[in-house]
N, C-alpha and C positions, 0 to 999 in steps of 0.2 A: 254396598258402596255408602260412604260416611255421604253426612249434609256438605261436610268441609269439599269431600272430592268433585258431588255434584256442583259447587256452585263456579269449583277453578272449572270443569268443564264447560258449563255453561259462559265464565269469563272468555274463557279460549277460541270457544267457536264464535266469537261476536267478530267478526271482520275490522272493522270499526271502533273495537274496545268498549262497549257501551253494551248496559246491563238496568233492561228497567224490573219495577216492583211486579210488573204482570208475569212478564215473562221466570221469576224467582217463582212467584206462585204458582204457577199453570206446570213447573216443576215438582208441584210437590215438598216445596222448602216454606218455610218460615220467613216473613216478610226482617224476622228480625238477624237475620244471619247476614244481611246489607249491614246493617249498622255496626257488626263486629269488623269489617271489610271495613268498614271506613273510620271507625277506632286505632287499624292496626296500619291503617295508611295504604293499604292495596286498591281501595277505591273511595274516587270520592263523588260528594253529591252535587249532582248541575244543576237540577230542579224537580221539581215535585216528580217522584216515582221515576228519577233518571239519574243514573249512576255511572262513573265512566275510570276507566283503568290508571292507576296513577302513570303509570310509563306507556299511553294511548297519545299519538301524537294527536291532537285538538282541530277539529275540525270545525270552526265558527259556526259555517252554513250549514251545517250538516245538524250539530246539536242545535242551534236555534230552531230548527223545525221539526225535530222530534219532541222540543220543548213544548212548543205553539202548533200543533200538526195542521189547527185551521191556517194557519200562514202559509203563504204563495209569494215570492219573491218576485219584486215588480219594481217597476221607473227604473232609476239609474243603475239599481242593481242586477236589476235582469239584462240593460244594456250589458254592462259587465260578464255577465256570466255568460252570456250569447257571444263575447267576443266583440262588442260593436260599442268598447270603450276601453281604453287602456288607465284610466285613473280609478284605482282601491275603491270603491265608496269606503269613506270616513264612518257612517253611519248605514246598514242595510234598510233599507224600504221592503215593509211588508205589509203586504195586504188582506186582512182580513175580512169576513162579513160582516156588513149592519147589524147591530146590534151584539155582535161577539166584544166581550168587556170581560178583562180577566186584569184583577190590581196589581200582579206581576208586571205586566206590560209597562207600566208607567218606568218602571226600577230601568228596565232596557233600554241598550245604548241605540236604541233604531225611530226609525220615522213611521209612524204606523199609518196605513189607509185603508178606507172601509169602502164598501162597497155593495149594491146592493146585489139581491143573490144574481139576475141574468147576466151582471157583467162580475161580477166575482167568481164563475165557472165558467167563462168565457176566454177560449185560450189557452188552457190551462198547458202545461207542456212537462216534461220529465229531462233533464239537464243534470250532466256529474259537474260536483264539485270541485273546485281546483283541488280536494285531493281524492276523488275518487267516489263520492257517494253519491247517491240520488237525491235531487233537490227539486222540489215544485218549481216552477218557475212560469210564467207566463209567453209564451210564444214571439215572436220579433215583432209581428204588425200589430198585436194586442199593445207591447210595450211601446211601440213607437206612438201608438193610439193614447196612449198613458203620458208619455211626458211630454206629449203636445197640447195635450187635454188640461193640465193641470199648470201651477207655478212649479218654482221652486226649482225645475234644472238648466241646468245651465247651456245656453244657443250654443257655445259653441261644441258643447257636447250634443247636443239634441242635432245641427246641424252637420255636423262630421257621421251621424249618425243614420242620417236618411240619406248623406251621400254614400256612404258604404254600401246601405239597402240597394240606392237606386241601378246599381251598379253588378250588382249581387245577382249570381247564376238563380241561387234559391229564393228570391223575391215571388211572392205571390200576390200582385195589383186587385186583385177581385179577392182573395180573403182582407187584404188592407182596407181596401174599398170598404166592403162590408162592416169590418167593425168602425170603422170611423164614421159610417150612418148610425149605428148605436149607439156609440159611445159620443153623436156626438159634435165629433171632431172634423166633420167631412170639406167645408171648406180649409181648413189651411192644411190636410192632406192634402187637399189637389194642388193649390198652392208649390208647396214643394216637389208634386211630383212633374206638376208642371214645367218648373224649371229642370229639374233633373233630367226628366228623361227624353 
């Protein structure tokens, strides 16, 4: 089998269209058989050691965090992706750890937040992408704990938000509870569940 055959192989079986520099190597191919692929226009480059099929429909959320694997999708975005907002975020919210500093980040269209490590693995959760991938994403009381905690969202999203929870089969008041003593945030969680429930 030629290099050319393995690597259309290896393009094929990517579900996703996506084809990084490890996975070429750990094939047995030459990191530079990527560079003839994206010379001839078959594939082009998203970011360092990531590569993606020119006719691969583009999955935002999906490659930003193969880009950034320490990013975890959080605040308004995660409202989003949970379903407990119907406005795009304009810009995704990611959340990194303390100290995690890569000079790409800055070039990116997103809002970045740090975090120190007990609440930056705090929550963590596994969510498809509106088209189908795996996305970090932070759990609902984590998030709700999140854009109560900080500026910057908007009440009447954060409000339309803990009334959907409050309301919600799958609400869980004692894991809420709990992060919002960490995080924190414990008074104007009760606050709102006050009213609500």
């Amino acid at each position: 089998m030629t290099d050319n055959e393995r690597i259309k192989i290896l393009l094929e079986s990517s579900p996703n269209g996506t084809i990084t520099t490890e996975q070429v190597t750990s094939a047995g191919l030459h990191r530079s058989i990527l560079q003839k692929l994206v010379d001839s226009g078959e594939i082009y480059r998203f970011g360092r050691g990531l590569y993606i099929r020119s006719n691969a429909w583009e999955d935002d959320f999906y490659l930003l965090q193969l880009k950034y694997r320490r990013g975890i999708y959080s605040h308004d975005t995660a409202l989003y992706l949970h379903g407990y907002s119907d406005r795009t975020p304009a810009q995704y919210t990611v959340t990194f750890p303390k100290g995690y500093n890569s000079r790409s980040l800055k070039e990116e269209n997103i809002i970045v937040k740090r975090a120190v490590p007990d609440n930056y693995s705090l929550g963590v959760t596994e969510l498809l992408s509106p088209c189908g991938n795996p996305l970090r994403v932070y759990d609902l009381e984590k998030t709700l704990c999140d854009i109560l905690r900080g500026s910057g969202s908007d009440i009447q999203i954060v409000s339309a938000a803990m009334k959907k929870y409050a309301v919600s089969k799958g609400k869980d008041i004692h894991k809420l509870m709990k992060y919002a003593e960490q995080l924190r945030v414990k008074p104007k969680v009760f606050r709102y569940m006050e009213i609500l429930l």
